[in-house]
N, C-alpha and C positions, 0 to 999 in steps of 0.2 A: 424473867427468863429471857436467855436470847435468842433473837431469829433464825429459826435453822432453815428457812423458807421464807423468800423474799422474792414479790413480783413487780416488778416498777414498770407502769403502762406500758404493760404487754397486750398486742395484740398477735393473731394468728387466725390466719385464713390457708385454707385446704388449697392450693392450684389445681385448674386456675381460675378459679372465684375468687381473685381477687377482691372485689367487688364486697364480698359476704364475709364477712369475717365470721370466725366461729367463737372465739374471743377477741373485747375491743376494750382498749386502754383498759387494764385491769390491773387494781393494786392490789397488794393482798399478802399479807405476813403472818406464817403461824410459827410457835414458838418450841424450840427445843419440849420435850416430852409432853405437850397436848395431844388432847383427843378429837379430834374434828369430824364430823359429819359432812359430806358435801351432798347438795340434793339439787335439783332441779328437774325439769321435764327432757323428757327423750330427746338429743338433739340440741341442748343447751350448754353444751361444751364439758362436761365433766369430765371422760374418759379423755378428751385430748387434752384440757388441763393436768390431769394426771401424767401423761408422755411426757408433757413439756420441762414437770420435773425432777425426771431422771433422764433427761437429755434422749427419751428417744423419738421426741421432735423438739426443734428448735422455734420460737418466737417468730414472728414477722419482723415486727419492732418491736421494743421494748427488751427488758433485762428480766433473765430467771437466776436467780442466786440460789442455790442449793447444797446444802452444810458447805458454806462461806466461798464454795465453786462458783463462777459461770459456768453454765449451759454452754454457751458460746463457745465457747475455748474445747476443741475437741480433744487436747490433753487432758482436760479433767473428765471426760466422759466414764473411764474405766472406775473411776475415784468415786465422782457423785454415781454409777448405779451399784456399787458395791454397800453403799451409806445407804441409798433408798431403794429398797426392794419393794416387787408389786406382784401380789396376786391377783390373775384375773381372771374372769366369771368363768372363762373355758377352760381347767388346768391345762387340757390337753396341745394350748396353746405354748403352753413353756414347759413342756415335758417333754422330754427328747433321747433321754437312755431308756436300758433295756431291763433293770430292774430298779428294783424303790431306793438302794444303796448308793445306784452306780449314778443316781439321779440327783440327789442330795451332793454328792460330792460334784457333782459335774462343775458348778460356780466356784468351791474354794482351790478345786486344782486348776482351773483355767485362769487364776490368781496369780497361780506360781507358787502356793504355800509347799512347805515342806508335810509328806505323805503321812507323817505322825499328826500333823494339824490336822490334816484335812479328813484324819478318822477320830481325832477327835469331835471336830466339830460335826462330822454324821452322827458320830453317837449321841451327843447332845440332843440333836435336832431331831433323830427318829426318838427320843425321848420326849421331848417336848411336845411332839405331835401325834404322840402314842403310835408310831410305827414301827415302833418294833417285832414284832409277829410277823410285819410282812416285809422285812427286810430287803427280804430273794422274790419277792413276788415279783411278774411283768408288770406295769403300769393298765396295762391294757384290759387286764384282771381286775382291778380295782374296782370298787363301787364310787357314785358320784361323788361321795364325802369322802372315803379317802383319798381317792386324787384331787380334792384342795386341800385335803390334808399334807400331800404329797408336794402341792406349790407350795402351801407355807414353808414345810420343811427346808424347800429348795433355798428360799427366800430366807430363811432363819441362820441356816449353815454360814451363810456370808458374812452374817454379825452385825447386819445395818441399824444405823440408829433411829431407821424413821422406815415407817412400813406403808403402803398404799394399797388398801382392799378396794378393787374398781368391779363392783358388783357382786364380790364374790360368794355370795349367800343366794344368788338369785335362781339358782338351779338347786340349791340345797331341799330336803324335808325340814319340819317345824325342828326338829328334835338335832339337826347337823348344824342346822341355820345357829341355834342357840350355842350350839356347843361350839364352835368357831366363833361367837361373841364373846363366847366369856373365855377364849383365848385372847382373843382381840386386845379386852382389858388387862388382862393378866400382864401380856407384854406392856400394855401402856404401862402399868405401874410399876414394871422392872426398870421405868425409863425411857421408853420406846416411843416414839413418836409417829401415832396411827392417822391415816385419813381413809376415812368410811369411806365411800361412793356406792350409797344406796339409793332406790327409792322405796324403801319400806320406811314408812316416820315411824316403824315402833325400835327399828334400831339406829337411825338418829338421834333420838330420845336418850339413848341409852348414851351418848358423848358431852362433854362436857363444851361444846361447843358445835353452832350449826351455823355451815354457810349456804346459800341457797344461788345459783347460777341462773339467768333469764334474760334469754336474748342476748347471749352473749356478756353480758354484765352484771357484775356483782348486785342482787337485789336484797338480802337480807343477813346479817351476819350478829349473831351472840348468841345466849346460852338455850338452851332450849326450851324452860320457860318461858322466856320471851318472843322467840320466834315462833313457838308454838302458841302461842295467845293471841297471834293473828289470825282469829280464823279467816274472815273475810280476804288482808289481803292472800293467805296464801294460796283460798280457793281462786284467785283471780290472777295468780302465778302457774294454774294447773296443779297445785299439790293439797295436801290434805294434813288435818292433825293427825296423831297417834290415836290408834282404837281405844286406849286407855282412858286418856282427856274429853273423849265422843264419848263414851260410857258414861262418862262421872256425869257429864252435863245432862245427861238421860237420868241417871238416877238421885239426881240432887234436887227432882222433882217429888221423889218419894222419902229423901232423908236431905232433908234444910241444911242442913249442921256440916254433910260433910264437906271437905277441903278441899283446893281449886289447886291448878296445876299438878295435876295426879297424870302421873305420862310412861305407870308400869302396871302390867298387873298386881303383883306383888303391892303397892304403894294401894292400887283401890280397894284390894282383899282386906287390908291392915286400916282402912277407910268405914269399914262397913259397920254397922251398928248393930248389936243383938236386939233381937225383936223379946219386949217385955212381955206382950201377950200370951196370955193362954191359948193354946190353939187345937186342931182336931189334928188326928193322926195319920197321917200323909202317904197314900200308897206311892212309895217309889221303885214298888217294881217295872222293870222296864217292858215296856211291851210293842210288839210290831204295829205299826199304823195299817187299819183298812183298807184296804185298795178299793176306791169306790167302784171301779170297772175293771174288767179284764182287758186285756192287749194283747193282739199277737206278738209274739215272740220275730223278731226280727235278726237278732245276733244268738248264736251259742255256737258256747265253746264246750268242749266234753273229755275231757281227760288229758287236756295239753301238755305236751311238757316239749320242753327247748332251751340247750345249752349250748355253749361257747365257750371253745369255736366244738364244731360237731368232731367227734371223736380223738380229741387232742390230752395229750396227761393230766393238762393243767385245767381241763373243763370244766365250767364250772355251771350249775341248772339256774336259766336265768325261770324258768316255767315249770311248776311240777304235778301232775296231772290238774291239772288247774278247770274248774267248769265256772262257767258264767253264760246266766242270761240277760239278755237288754231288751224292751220291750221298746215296740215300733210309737214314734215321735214323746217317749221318756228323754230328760237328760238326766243320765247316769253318771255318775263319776268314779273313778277310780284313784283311792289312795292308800300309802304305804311308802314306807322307807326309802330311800336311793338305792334301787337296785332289789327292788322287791317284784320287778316284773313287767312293770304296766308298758312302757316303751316298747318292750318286743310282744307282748299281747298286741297292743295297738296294731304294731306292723305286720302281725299275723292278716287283720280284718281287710289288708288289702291286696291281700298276698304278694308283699313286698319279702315275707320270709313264709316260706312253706312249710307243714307241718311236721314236725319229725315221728314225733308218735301225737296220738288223740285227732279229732275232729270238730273242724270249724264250720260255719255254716254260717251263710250271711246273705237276706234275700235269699233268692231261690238256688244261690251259687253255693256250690261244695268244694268248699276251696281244697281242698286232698285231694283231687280229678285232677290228673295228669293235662286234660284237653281242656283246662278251664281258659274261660275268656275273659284274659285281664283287663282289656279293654272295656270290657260292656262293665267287668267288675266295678272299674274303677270311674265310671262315671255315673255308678250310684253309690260309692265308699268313697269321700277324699279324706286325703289324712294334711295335715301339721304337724311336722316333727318337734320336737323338745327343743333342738338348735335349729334354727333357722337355716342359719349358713349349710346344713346342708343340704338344703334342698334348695334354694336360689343359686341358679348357676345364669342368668342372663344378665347382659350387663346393662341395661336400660329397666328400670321397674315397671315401664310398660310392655315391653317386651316379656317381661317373666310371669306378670299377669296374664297377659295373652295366651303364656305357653299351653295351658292345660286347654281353653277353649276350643283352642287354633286345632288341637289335637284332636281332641274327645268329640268335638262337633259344640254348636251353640245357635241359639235362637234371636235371629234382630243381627245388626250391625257390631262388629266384634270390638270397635271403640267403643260404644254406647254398655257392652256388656263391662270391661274393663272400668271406663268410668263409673257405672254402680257398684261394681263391687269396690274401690278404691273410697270411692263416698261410707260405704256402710264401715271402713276401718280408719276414717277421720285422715283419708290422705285425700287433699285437693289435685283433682286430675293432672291442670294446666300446670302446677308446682313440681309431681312429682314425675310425672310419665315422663321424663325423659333424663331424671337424674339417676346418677351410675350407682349399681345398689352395692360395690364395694366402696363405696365413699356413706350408709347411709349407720346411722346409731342402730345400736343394736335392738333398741326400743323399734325405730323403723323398718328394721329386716322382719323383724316378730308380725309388724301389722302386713308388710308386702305379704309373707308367706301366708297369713291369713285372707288377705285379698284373694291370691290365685286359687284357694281352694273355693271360697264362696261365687268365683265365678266359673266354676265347670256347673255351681249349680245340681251338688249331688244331692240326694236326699237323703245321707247318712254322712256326717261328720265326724272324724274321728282328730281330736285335737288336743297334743301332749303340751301341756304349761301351756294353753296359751294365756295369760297373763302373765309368764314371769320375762323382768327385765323392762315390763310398762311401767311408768309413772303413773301418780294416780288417776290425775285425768284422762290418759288412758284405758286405764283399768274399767274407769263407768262405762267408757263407751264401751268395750268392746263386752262387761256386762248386759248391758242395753241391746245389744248387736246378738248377745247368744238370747236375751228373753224374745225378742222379736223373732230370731229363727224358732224358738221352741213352738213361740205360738203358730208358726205358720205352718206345724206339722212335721217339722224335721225331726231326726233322730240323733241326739248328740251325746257321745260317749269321751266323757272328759279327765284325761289325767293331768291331777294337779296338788301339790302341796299347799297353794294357795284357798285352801277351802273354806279359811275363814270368811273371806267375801264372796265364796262363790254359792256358800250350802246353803241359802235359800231359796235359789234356782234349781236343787236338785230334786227328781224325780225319788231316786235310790242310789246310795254309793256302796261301793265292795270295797274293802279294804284288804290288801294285796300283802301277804308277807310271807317270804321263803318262798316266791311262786305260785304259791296260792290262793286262793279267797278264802280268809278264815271268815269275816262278819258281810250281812252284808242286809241293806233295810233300807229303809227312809233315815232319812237324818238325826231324826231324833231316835230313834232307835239306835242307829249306830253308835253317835258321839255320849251314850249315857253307859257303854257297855266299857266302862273304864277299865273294869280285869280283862278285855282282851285287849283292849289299846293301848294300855301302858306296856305290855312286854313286847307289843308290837312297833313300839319309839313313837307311836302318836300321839302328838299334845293336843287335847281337847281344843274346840275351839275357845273363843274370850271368852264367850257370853255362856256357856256351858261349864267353864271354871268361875266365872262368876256366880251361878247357880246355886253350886255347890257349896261356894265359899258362903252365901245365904242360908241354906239348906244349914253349914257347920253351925252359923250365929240364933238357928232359931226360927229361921222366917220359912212357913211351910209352901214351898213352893217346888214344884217337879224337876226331876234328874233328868228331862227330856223337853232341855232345850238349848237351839242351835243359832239364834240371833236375837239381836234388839228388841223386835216387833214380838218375839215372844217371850223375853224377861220382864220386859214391859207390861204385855196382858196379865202375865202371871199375878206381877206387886198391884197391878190395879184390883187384880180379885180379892187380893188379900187384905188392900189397906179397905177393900168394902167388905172384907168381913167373909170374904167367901174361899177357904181355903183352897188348895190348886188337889184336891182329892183322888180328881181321872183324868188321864193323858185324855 
């Protein structure tokens, strides 16, 4: 095939760090209609490799050729980003008219095409991207999946032959995540030429090729098989295998025979062996876990409800008499669909949005009180937003760390405070306190805004995604960062689609859908109640469809469970003979 993408010792550094390059002498050719994965840690140059080519940055030195263009030449500019279209993590970043219609076509009339083209190609493209229902809709209305639905479309209209998703799964639920991959491929095999920019290795996996970016230079490049059979080096790149490949090697201990380089679900399910033995009769009815103690109640909510924008035609209920309670130093979690709620729940606990109808109560505060003290509120509630960006508004990362101390009041030297909380989200003080936080990856906006909450030092955390948009060696720490606040007593109430690394840190999750909390339990309670989760678009975790997929072959083992350490105990009961009888 020939190269539609050609890098010839390209380097590129940010001004004016000169000095730092973000990419250095890097060669690198992908080929008319492949699939490519790109991955590396936060900060490793991927998203500005992606700029670089569709020319909306230019090289330092070196050449970017793209569909047979220079970069360089600012006459081909119009050419090469018409040929390379990019979806990225934020739609709302390349979103700019006023309904889903006027949006799509914005690219092919700024062309110059003639206005029959240009309604053809919407209708295509809200075809392709199943938008058509919302044709006339605001963007603004949209839920998180349709407005990347909404960027693809944009991106599609144009007709490029080569597409660049730069993270844009990363905000998605399990159930949009997928469903924009298996567009992904779709277009691949229409011809299309994708480059992933993830860091999830379960959709890496899914390309026919992985390059891996560190330290600015190409570290590892072929098919996934092979790069994923590095374990070692790539834990020492910061990255990690696929949960699929980490599974098989867990349970190749209980079945010899099965087969190596397994990097889907699907691929270990069709892996698994039926159990020949006779066995005892398996209660799998699902049942609530014990609470060994009681807990005061710390958060509740009691008949919420909250829509947008308040009293306008098009409103729409992002809350609807919604109740939840969260017990004092539990971490809870909240999950459900894009736009099932949880983000303006969140923002209710700190009364950054007040209550339209129902009643919150949080500590001793009532947040419905006209005279309430957002102050005092807010230095026992900190929140994380879902985007980062908006809530860092200072331009030095030490400075924005500081901001809430400096505010709120704080204990000891206000450097001394800064630098521990900097340390606890894997940023070195002396590196970052003084770098500009619109220059930082969006992996590093994620940890700053985690920083500045853990140094006001609340005693109630409330934190939307914080893992999405980490690399995986981010991910542990900042795991490691939430097990150690739990233990120290805190209270953290966590919304996240990432649950599969997250639910064995959880106390009890709600799961949120149409503004409500339909389930809600200990983990294993929740993720075994498949008749409500499947209509609710949640895909079970790995190791909980792996269960089952055991449970279909024979091996009697329980519908309630939520990780490794407990598929694991289960098959050890079993190959000793002890079937898995009671939760």
């Amino acid at each position: 095939m020939a190269d539609f993408i050609r890098l010839e010792n390209v380097t590129f550094s940010y001004p004016p760090a000169q000095s730092n390059p973000v990419l250095a002498h890097l060669n690198l050719t992908i080929s008319q209609g492949e699939m490519v994965a790109l991955i590396g840690t936060n900060g490793s140059g991927k998203s500005t490799l992606a700029k670089l080519l569709n020319a909306l940055l230019l090289p330092t030195s070196g050449k970017v050729i793209a569909a047979g263009l220079d970069t360089a030449d600012p006459a081909n500019h119009t050419a090469i980003r018409s040929r390379v279209g990019m979806v990225f993590q934020r739609p709302q970043d390349q979103i700019v008219a006023s309904t889903v219609e006027e949006e799509i076509a914005f690219g092919p009339a700024n062309l110059g095409l003639p206005p029959r083209e240009v309604r053809e190609r919407v209708e295509q493209a809200l075809d392709q991207a199943n938008l058509q229902d919302l044709r006339e809709r605001h963007p603004f209305f949209l839920s998180a999946g349709e407005a990347q639905r909404l960027a693809l479309a944009g991106v599609l209209a144009m007709r490029p032959d080569c597409i660049i998703f730069d993270e844009s799964t990363a905000m998605l639920d399990p159930a949009n995540r997928a469903a924009l991959m298996d567009q992904a491929i779709i277009l691949n095999q229409q011809g299309i030429t994708i480059l992933m920019i993830t860091h999830l290795m379960d959709e890496a996996a899914q390309c026919g090729r992985v390059i891996v970016l560190h330290q600015a230079q190409l570290a590892m490049d072929g098919p996934p098989s092979t790069v994923f059979s590095r374990a070692s080096e790539l834990e020492a790149l910061g990255l990690d295998q696929p949960i699929a490949l980490k599974a098989a090697d867990h349970l190749r201990k209980f079945f010899p025979a099965m087969g190596r380089n397994i990097l889907s679900i699907d691929e270990l399910i069709n892996a698994l062996p039926p159990n020949q033995r006779a066995v005892s009769a398996i209660n799998n009815t699902p049942q609530e876990s014990k609470k060994p103690f009681d807990l005061p109640v710390v958060i509740r909510v009691d008949q919420l409800s909250h829509a947008y924008p308040a009293g306008a035609a098009q409103s729409r209920p992002a809350l609807d008499h919604l109740c939840l309670q969260v017990q004092e130093g539990h971490t809870h979690a909240l999950i459900g669909m894009s736009g099932s709620g949880k983000s303006t729940l969140l923002q209710h606990l700190n009364a950054l949005i007040r209550p339209q109808s129902g009643h919150v109560t949080v500590g001793p505060y009532h947040l419905n009180d006209q005279d309430l003290d957002t102050r005092a509120l807010r230095r026992m509630v900190a929140l994380t937003f879902q985007q980062p960006e908006d809530q860092i508004f200072e331009h030095y990362v030490g400075d924005e760390i500081a901001y809430g101390p400096r505010n709120l009041g704080h204990d000891g030297r206000l450097a001394d405070v800064v630098r521990e909380a900097m340390r606890a989200v894997g940023l070195d003080f002396d590196t970052y306190k003084d770098r500009l936080t619109s220059e930082l990856s969006g992996g590093e906006r994620r940890k700053v805004a985690l920083a500045s909450i853990l140094a006001v030092r609340a005693h109630i955390l409330l934190l939307d995604e914080p893992l999405a948009g980490l690399d995986p060696q981010s991910r542990r720490q900042v795991l490691r960062l939430l097990g150690t606040l739990h233990q120290s007593g805190k209270t953290l109430l966590i919304s996240t689609h990432q649950y599969e690394e997250l639910g064995a840190s959880f106390n009890a999750i709600s799961l949120l859908h149409q503004g409500k909390d339909i389930l809600h339990g200990a983990p294993q309670h929740v993720f075994s109640q498949q008749e409500i989760l499947a209509p609710a678009g949640i895909i079970p975790p790995f190791h909980t469809q792996t269960a089952r997929a055991l449970r279909n072959q024979g091996w009697p083992i329980q519908a309630a469970i939520a990780d490794q350490a407990a598929l694991d105990a289960a098959l050890d009961r079993v190959i000793q003979g002890r079937p898995d009888g009671i939760l």
